[in-house]
C-alpha positions in Angstrom: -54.8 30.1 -50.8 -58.0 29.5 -48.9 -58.6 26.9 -45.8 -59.5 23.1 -47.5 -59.6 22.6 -43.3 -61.7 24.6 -40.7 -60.9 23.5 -37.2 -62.7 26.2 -34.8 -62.1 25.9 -30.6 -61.8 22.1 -30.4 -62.4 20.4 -27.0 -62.2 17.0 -25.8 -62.8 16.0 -22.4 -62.7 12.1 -21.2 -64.7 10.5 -18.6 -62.5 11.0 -15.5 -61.8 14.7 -16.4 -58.8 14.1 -18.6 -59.2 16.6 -21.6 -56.8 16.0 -24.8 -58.0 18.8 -26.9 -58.5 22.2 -25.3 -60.1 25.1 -27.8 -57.7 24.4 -30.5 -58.0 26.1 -33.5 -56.2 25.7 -36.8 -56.8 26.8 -40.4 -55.2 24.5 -43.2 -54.4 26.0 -46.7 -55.3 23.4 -49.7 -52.7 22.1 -51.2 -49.7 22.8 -48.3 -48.3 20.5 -46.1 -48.1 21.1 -42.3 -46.0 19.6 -40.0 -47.5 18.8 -36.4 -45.3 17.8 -33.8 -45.4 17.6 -30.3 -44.2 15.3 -27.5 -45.9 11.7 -26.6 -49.9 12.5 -25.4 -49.5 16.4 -27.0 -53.2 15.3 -28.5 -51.9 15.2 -32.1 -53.5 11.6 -32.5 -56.7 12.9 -30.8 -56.8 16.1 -33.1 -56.2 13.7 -36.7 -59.0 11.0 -34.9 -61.7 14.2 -34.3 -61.2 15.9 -37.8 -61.4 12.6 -39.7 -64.4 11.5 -37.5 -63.6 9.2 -35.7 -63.7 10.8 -32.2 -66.7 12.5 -31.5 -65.6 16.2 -30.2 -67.2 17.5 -26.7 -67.5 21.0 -28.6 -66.2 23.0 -31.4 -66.5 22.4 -35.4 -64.2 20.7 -37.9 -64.8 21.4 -41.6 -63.7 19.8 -44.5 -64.4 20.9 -48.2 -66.9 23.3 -46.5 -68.8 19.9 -45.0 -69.1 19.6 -41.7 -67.7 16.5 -40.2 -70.8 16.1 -37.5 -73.9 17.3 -39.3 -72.1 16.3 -42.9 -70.0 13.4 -42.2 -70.4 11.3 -45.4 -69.5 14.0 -47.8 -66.4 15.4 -45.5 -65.2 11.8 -45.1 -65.1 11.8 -48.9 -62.5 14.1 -48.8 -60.4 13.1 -46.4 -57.2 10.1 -46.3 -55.8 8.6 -43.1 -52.8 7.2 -42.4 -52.6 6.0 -38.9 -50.1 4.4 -37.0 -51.4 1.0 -36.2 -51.2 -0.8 -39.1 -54.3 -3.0 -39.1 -54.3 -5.2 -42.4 -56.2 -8.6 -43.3 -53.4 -10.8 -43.3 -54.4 -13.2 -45.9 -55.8 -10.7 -48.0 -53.5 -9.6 -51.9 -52.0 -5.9 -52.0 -53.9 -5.5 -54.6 -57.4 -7.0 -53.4 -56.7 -4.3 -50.1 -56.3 -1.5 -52.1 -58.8 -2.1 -54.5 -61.9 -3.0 -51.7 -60.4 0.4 -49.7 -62.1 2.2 -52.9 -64.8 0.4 -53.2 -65.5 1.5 -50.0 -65.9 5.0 -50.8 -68.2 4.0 -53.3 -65.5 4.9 -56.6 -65.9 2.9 -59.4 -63.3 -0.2 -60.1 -60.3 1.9 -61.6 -57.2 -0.6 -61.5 -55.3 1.3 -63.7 -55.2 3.8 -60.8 -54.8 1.6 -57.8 -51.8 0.4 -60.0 -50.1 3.0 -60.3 -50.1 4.0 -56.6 -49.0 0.7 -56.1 -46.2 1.5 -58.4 -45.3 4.8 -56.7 -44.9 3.0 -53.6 -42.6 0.3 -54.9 -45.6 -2.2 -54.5 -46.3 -2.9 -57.8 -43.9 -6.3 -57.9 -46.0 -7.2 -54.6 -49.7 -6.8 -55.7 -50.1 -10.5 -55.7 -48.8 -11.4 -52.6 -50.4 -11.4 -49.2 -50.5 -8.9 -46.6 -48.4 -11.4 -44.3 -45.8 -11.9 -45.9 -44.8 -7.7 -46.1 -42.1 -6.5 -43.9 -43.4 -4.1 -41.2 -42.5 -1.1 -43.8 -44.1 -2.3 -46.7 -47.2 -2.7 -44.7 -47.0 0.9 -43.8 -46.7 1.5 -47.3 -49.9 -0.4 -47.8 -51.8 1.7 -45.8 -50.7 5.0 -47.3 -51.8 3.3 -50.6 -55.4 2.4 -49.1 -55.2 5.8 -48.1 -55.0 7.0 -51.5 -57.3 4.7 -52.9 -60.2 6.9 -53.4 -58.3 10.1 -54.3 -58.7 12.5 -51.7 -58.1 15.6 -51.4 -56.4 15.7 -48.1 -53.9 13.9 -46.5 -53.5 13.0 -42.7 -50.2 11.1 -41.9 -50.0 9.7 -38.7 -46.4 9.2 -38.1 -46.2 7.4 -41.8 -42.8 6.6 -41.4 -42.4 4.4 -38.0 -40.4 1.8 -38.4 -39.4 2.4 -41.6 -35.7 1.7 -42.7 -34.4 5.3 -44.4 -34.4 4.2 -48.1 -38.5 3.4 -48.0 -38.8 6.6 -45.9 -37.3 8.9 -48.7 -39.7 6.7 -50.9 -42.5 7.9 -49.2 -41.5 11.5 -48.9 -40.8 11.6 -53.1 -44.8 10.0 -53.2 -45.5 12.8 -50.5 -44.1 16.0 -52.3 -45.9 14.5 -55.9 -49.0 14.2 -54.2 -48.4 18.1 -53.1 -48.2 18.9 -56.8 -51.0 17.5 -57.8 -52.9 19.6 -55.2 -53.6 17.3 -52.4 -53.5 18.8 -48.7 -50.8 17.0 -46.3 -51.1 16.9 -43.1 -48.5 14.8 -40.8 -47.3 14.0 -37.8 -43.5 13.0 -37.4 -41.0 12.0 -34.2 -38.3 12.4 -37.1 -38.4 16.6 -37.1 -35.3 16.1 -39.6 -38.2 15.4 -41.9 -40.8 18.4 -40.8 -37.5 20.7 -41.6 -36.9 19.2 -45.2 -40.9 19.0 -46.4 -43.1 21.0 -44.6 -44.6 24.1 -45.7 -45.9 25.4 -42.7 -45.5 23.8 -39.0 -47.6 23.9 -36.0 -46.5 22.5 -32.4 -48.8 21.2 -30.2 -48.3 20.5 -26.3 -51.2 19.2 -23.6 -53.9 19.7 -26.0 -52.9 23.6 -27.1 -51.5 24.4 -30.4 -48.5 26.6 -29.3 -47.7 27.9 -32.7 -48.6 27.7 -36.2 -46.3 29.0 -39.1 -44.4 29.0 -41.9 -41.4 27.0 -41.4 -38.8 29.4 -42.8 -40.4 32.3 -41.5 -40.4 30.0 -37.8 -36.6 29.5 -38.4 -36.3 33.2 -39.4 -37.8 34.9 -36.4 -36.8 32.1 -33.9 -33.9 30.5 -35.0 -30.4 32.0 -33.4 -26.8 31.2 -34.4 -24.1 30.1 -32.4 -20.4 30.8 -33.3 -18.3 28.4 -32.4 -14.4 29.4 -31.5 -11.8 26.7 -31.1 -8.8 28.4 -29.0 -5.5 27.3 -28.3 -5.9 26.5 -24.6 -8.1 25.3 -22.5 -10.6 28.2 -21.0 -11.4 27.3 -17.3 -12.9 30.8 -15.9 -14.2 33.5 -18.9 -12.5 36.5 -18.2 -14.0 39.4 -16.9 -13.7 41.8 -19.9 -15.8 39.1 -21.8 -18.8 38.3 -19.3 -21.3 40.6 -21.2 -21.3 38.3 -24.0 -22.9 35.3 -22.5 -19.5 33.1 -23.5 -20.0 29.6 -22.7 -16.7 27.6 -22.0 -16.2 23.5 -22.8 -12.6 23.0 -22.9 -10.8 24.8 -25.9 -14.1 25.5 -27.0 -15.8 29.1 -26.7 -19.6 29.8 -27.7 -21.2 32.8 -28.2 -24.9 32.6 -29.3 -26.4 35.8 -31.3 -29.9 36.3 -32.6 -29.6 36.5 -36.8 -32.0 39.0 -36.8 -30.5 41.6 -34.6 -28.8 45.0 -36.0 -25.6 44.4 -34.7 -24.4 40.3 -33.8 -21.5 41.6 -31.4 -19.2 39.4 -33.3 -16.5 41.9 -34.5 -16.4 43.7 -31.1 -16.0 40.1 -29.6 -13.6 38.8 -31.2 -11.8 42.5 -30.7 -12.1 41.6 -27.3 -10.7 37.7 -26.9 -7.6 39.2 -28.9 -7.3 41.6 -26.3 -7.4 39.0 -23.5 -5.0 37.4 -24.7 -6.5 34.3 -25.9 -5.4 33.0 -28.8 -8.1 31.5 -32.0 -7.1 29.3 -33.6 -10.3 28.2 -35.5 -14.3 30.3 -36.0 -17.6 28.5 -37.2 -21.3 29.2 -36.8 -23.7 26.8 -36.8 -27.8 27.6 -37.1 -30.4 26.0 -35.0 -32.6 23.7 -36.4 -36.3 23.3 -35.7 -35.6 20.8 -33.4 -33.7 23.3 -31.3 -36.8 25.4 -31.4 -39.2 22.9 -30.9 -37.6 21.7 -28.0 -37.6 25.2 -26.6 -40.9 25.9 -27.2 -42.2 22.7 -25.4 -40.0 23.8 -22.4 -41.7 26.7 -22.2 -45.1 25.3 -21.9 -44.1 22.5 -19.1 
């Protein structure tokens, strides 16, 4: 697949010094969707803001379609959909009216049989008619992803889409989400839920103090990174792990042994180990492994870089 989104050594510096983006670069595939987490003031906001144009960079180049978002920013804007996190609505203004002057904005002609049926996707069809304040928080939220979509882009940003959402509008928005990835549009999102980044994302990239740490695909990330542990339920409580078993790294919590073991090694060490706790003397009485999730590896990887 080739890049629908060029972002080339990224840098922006505030007045006082403070710099949120620092050379990041980052090449998105058309028609994937990439998952961008990082902790609270990572610069994830700041990166989504400077691609879609609304923060001029200090240096560096973002391209979109093959535009260029400073010295083409009409035609690059064109392409692009935003989500952000604020929702900022007219209050007394219809769904519908919202949607449809979101389009007009972008200078599409008047297609209502469209704007319909995104309304419809979104479970806002049976609210087209009614004003913006009287939506719940999520249905606002929903609102904006449909404004988003008004003038059919071809990529995606999601600015934590899903805030405040209960779970049954959330998996909503993640069926309109994976439809919109079939029909070719680019998704890019960041997410506090990472349950979500592990069950949609094709690729994920993790961003800390204004450096992208890591950018890949998501099982390959899990493949290469993630470890299991096996958990080993014993009959009595282990207070001090004997000294025939301290080269395997045993971790004791009551009647509970575990042993951590990369997936990807030749030999786990599983088969000598349990060898070895029969040996000992201590008695199983229950074995089950359990994988790390990309949580678990996200969170290591932002340890690293404090």
């Amino acid at each position: 697949m080739s890049s629908i989104v060029s972002v080339r050594d990224l840098r922006k510096a505030y007045a006082g010094g403070f710099q949120a983006l620092k050379g990041v670069s980052l090449e998105i595939e058309e028609g994937e969707i990439l998952a961008l987490l990082g902790p609270n003031g990572a610069g994830k906001t700041t990166l989504i803001s400077t691609v879609c144009g609304i923060t001029v960079p200090t240096s560096g180049t973002v391209s979109v379609g093959g535009f260029d978002t400073q010295t083409d920013f009409r035609k690059a804007r064109d392409l692009i959909g935003l989500v952000p996190q604020e929702i900022n609505l007219e209050p007394f203004e219809t769904v519908m009216n919202t949607v449809r002057f979101t389009r007009g904005l972008f200078g599409k002609p008047r297609n209502d049989a469209y704007i319909e049926q995104i309304l419809r996707d979104l479970s806002l069809f049976d609210k087209k008619d009614n004003k913006i304040m009287t939506l719940s928080g999520g249905m606002k939220r929903r609102v904006l992803i449909a404004k988003a979509l008004a003038h059919e882009p071809r990529v995606l940003f999601l600015d934590e889409p899903t805030a405040g959402v209960d779970v049954e509008l959330r998996k909503d928005m993640w069926d309109v989400v994976a439809k919109l990835k079939d029909s070719g549009v680019t998704i890019i999102l960041t997410t506090h839920y990472i349950e979500e980044a592990e069950a949609i994302a094709d690729r994920v990239g993790v961003i800390a103090k204004g450096e992208i740490l890591l950018v890949q695909d998501k099982a390959d990330l899990m493949a290469q990174m993630g470890q299991k542990q096996l958990k080993i339920e014993v009959a009595a409580p282990v207070t001090e792990i004997p000294a025939a078993l301290s080269n395997y790294g045993l971790e004791a919590d009551g009647t509970t042994l575990t042993y951590t073991y990369d997936t990807n090694g030749e030999r786990t060490g599983i088969t000598t180990l349990l060898n070895d706790l029969q040996n000992a003397g201590i008695q199983m009485v229950d074995i089950q492994t359990q994988q790390s999730s990309l949580e678990d590896i996200f969170v290591g990887l932002v340890k690293e870089d404090a």
